[in-house]
MIKE-969226 format. One record per residue: x, y, z of N, C-alpha, C, O, CB in turn. Coordinates in steps of 0.2 Angstrom, whole numbers, plus 5000, padded with zeros to 4 digits. Last residue first. Glycine has a CB too. Layout:
// residues N
XYZXYZXYZXYZXYZ;...
This chain:
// residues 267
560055465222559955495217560455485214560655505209559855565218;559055325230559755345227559755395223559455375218559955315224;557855305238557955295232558655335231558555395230557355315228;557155265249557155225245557055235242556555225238556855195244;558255305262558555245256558055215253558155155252558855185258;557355425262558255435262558355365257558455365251558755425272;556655375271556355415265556955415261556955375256556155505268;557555295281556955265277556755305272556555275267556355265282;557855435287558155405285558055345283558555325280558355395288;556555475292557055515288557355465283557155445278557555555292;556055385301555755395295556055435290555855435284555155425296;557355395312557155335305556655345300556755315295556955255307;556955525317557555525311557455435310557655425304558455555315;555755515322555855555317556455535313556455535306555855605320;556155415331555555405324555655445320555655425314554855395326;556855495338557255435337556655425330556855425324557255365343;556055605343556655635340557155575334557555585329557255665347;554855655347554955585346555455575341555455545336554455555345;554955775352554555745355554755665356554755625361554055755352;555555875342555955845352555655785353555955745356555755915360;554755815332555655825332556055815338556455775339555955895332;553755875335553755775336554655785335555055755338553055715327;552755965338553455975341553755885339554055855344553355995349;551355915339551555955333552355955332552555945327551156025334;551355745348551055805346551355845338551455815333551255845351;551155595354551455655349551455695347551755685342551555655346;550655485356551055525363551155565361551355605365551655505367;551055395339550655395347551055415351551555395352550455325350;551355425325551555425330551255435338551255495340551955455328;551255375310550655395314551055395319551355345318550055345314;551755385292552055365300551755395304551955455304552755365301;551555335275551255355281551455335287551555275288550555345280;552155375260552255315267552255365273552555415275553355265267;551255385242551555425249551855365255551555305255550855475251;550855385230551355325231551755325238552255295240551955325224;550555545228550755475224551255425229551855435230551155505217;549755605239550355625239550455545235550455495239550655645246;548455645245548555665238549255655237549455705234548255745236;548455585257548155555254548055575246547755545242547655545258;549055675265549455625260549055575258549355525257550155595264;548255775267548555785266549055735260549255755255548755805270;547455665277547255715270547355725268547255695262547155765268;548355685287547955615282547655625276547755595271547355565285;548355805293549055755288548855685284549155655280549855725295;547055795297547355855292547755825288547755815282547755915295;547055695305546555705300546755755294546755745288545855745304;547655745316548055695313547455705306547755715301548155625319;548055945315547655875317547855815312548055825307546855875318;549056045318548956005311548755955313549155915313549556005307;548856055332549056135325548956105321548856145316549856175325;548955945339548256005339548256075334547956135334548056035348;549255775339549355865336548755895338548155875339549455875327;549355655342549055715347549255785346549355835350549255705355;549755585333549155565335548955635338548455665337549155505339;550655665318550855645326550355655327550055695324551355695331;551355595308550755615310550955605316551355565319549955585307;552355615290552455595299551755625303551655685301553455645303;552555545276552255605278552155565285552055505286551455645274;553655535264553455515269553055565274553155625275554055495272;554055505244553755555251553855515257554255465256553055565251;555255485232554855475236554855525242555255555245554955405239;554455635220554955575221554655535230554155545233555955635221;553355695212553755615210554155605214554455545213554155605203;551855785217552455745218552755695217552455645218552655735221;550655815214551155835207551955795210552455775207551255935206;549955815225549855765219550255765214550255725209549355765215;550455915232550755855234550455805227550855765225550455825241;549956045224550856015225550955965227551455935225551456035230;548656035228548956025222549756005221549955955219548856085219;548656035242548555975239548855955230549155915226547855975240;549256165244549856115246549356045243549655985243550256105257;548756275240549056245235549356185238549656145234549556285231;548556395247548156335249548156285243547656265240547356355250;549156495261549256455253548856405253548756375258549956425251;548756575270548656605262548656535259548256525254549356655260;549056545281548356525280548156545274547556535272547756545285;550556545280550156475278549456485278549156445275550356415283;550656705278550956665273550456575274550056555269551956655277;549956725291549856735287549756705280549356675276550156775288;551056685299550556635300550256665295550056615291550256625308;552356745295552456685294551556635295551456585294553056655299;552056865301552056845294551856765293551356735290552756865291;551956815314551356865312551256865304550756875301551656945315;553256825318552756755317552056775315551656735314552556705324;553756925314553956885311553456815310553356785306554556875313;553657055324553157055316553156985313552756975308553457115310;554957055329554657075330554157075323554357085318554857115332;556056885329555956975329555156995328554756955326556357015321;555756765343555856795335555656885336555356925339555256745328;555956735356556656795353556456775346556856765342557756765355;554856665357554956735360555356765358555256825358555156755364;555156525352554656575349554856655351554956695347553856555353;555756485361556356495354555656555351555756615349556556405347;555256485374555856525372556256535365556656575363556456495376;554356385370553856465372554656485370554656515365553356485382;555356285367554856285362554556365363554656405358554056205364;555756265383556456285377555956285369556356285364557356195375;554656235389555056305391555256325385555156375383555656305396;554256125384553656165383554056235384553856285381553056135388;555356035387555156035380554756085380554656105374554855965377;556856035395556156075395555656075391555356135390556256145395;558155935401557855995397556755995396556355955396558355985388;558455815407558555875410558355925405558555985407559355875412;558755705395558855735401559055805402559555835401559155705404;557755695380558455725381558555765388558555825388558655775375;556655655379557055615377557855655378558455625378556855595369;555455715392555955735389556655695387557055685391556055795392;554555695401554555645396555155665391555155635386553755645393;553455825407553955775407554255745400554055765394553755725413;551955855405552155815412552755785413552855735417551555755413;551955895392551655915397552055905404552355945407550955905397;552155765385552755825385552555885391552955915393552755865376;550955705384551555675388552155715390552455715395551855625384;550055775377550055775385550755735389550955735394549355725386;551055875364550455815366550655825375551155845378550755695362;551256025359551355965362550955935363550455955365551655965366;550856145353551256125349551356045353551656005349552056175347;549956195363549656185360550056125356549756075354549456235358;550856265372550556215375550256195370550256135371550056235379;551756335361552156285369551656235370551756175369552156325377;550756415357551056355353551456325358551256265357551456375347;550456485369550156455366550256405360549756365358549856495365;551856555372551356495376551056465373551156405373550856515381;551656645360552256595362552056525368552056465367553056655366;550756705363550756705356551256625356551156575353551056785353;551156775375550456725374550556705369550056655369549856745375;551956905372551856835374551456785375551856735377552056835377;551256985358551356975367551656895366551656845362550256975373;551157055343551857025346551856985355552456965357552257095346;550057045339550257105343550957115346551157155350549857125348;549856955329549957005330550157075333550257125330549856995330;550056845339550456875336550556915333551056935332550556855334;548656855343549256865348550056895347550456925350549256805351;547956835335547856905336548456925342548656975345546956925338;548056715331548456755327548556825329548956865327548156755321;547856645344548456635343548656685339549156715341548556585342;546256665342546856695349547556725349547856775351546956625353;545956615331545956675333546456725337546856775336545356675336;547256485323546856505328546856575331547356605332547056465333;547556475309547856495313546956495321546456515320548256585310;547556355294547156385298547456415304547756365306546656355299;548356275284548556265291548156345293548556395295549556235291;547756115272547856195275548056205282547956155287547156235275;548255985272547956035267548056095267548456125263547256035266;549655985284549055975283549055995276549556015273548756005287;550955905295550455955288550055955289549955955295550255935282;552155855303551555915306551255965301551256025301551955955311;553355835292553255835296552655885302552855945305553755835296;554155765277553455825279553055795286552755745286552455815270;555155725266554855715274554555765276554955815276555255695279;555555695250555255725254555255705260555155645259554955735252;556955705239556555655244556255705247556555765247556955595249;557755765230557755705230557055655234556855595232558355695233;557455915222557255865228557355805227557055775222556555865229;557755975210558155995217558155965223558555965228557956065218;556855945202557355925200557855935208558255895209557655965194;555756015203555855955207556555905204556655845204555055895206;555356155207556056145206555956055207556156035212556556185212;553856175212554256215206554956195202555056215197554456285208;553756055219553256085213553456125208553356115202552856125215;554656065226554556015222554156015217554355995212554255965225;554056175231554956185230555256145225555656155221555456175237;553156155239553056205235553756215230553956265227552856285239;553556075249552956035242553056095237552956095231551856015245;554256155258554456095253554056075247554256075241554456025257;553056245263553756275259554056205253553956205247554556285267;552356155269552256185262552856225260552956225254551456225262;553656105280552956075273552756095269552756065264552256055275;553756215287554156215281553856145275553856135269555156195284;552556235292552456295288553156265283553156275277552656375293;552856075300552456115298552456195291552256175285552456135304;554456065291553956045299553556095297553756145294554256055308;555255945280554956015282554555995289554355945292554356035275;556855885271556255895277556055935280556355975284556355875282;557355865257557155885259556555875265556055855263557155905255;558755795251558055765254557955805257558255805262558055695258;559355895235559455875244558655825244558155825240559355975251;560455965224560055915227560055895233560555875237560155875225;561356055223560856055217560356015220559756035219561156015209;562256175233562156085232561656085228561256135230561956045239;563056285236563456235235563256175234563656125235563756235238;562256385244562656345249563156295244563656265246562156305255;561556445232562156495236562856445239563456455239561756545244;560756345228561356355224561956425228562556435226561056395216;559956355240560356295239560956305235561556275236560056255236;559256475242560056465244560356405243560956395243560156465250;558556445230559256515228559756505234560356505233558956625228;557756395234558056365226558656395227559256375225557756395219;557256465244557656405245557956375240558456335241557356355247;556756545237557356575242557756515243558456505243557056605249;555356485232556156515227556656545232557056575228556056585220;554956475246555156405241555656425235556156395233554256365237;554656585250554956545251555256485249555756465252554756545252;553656635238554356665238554656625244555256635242554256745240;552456545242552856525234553556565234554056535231552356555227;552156575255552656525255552856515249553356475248552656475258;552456745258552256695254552556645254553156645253552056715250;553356835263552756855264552256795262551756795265552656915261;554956845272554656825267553756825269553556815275554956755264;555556945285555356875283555056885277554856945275554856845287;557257005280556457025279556056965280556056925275556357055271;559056995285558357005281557857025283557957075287558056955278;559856865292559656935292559056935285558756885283560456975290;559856725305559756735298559656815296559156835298559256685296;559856675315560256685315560456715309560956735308560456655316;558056665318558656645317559156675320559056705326558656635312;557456735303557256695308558056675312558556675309556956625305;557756825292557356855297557256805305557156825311556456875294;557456685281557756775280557256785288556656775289557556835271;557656545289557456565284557456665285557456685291556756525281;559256455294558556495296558356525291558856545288558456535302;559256255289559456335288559056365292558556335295559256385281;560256125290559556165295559556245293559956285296559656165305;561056015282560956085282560356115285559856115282560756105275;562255875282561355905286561555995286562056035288561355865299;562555745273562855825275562255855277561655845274563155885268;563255585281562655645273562955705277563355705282561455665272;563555495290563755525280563455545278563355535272563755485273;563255515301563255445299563255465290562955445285562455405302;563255625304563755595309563855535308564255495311563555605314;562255715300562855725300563555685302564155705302562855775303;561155655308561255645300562055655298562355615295560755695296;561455715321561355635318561555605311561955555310560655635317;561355835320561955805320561855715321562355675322562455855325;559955865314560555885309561155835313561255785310560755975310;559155805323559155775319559655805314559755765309558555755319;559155905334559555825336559555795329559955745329559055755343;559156025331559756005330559755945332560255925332560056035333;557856085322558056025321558855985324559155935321557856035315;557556195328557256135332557356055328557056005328556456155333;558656275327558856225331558356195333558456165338559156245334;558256355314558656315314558756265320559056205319559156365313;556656425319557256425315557656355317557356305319557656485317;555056495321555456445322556056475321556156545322555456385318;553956555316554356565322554756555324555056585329554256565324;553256415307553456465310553556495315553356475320553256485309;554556295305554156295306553956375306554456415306554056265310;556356245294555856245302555156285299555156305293556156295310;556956105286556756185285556156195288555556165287556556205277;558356045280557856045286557756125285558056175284558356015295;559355945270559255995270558456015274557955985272559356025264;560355835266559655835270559855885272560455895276559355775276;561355775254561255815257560355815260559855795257561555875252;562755625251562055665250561755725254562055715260561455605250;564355695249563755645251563155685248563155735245563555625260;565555765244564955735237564355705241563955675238565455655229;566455875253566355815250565555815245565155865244566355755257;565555995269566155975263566055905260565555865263566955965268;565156065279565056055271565356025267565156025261565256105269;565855985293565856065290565456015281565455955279567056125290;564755975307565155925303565055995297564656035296564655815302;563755985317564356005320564855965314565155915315564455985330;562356025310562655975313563355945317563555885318562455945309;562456135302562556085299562756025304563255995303562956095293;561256285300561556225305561956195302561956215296561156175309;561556435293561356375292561656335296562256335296561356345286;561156615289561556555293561056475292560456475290561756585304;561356745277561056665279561356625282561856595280561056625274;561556915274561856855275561356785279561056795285562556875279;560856955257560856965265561456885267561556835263559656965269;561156945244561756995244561456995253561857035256561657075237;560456845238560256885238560356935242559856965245559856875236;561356775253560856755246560556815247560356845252560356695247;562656695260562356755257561756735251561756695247562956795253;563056585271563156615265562556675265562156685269563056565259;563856505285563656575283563656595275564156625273564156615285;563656385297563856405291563456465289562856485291563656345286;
């Protein structure tokens, strides 16, 4: 899917199922560096049991044109604005990492716009490693290894891939690499800037789920306990073998904690 916002053009997954109809909408919002397809097992899931699954990439990521954005408070009004571009007032919002605080910031400002939250690989704050920032920085590849190795638990190391025959640590260092130039470099900026995501999570009303992966090492499990320990009335899901990447990782838990976030409550 292709819209426009603020006149650049915007692509957005939706799980091989077109736009269309009154369901409910789960709108997926990646990480840094990222984009749109580390959530594709869980777009055409959703897509495929009555909702409408939106994975955008955000300006510059992707498939997406533009500028990356510099802050995740201007992230969080982009998403206001594509939502009204794509045609939906309301979504269950799911974030991974960097899109974690995108989400809580979106709730905060727009919580009319949120039905639900799932906040995948938080924290309070999300601090860059020296190595890593100065790597991005300069754009090298190492920049991309180093979240490969880092973004996974030990299991993913050695195999273990819920979806035969693919690469979890290759297809993770390859999505990293083809971002543009300067992009993860913003985007890591952007999160060690913001440091509102406790305040946004105590301000949250609708229901949450916050997902911990035991063997994170980009957002330790301690971080996302933190995190949703300021999150009213929050449902905590701890996942063992699991790392930062918990989408590919543990793609089935991921989408029932979704989908659990999803029915407890109707908009």
């Amino acid at each position: 899917m292709i819209v426009e916002v603020d006149g650049v053009s915007t692509h957005a997954s939706t799980g091989g199922v077109p736009l269309e109809g009154d369901a409910q909408v789960v709108l997926f919002l990646h990480g840094a560096g990222m984009d749109s397809t580390v959530w594709q097992l869980q777009t055409r899931y959703f897509a495929h049991r009555g909702l409408r699954s939106v994975a955008v990439d955000l300006p510059a990521h992707g498939r997406s044109e533009g500028t990356a954005l510099e802050s995740v408070e201007d992230m969080a009004e982009w998403v206001a604005r594509f939502m009204a571009a794509a045609g939906f007032s309301r979504a269950h919002v799911v974030g991974h990492s960097m899109g974690t605080f995108i989400a809580l910031e979106l709730a905060r400002r727009h919580p009319l716009l949120v039905a639900s939250l799932t906040l995948c690989g938080t924290a309070t704050r999300m601090p860059v490693h020296p190595d890593l920032l100065a790597a991005a920085e300069h754009d090298l590849p190492a920049a991309a290894a180093l979240m490969a190795a880092w973004g996974h638990a030990q299991p993913a190391h050695i195999g273990g891939n819920p979806t035969p025959g693919l690469w979890m640590l290759g297809g993770a260092q390859a999505l990293v690499e083809r971002s543009a130039p300067g992009v993860l470099a913003t985007d890591f900026r952007a999160c060690m800037a913001y440091g509102d995501a406790p305040i946004a999570a105590a301000a949250v009303t609708c229901p949450c789920t916050v997902i911990v992966g035991l063997g994170d090492k980009m957002t330790p499990p301690k971080a996302g306990l933190a995190l949703a320990a300021a999150v009213p009335g929050v449902m905590v899901i701890e996942l063992p073998g699991t790392g930062h990447q918990m989408m590919t990782e543990a793609p089935r838990a991921v989408q029932r904690a979704i989908a659990a976030t999803i029915a407890t409550r109707r908009p």
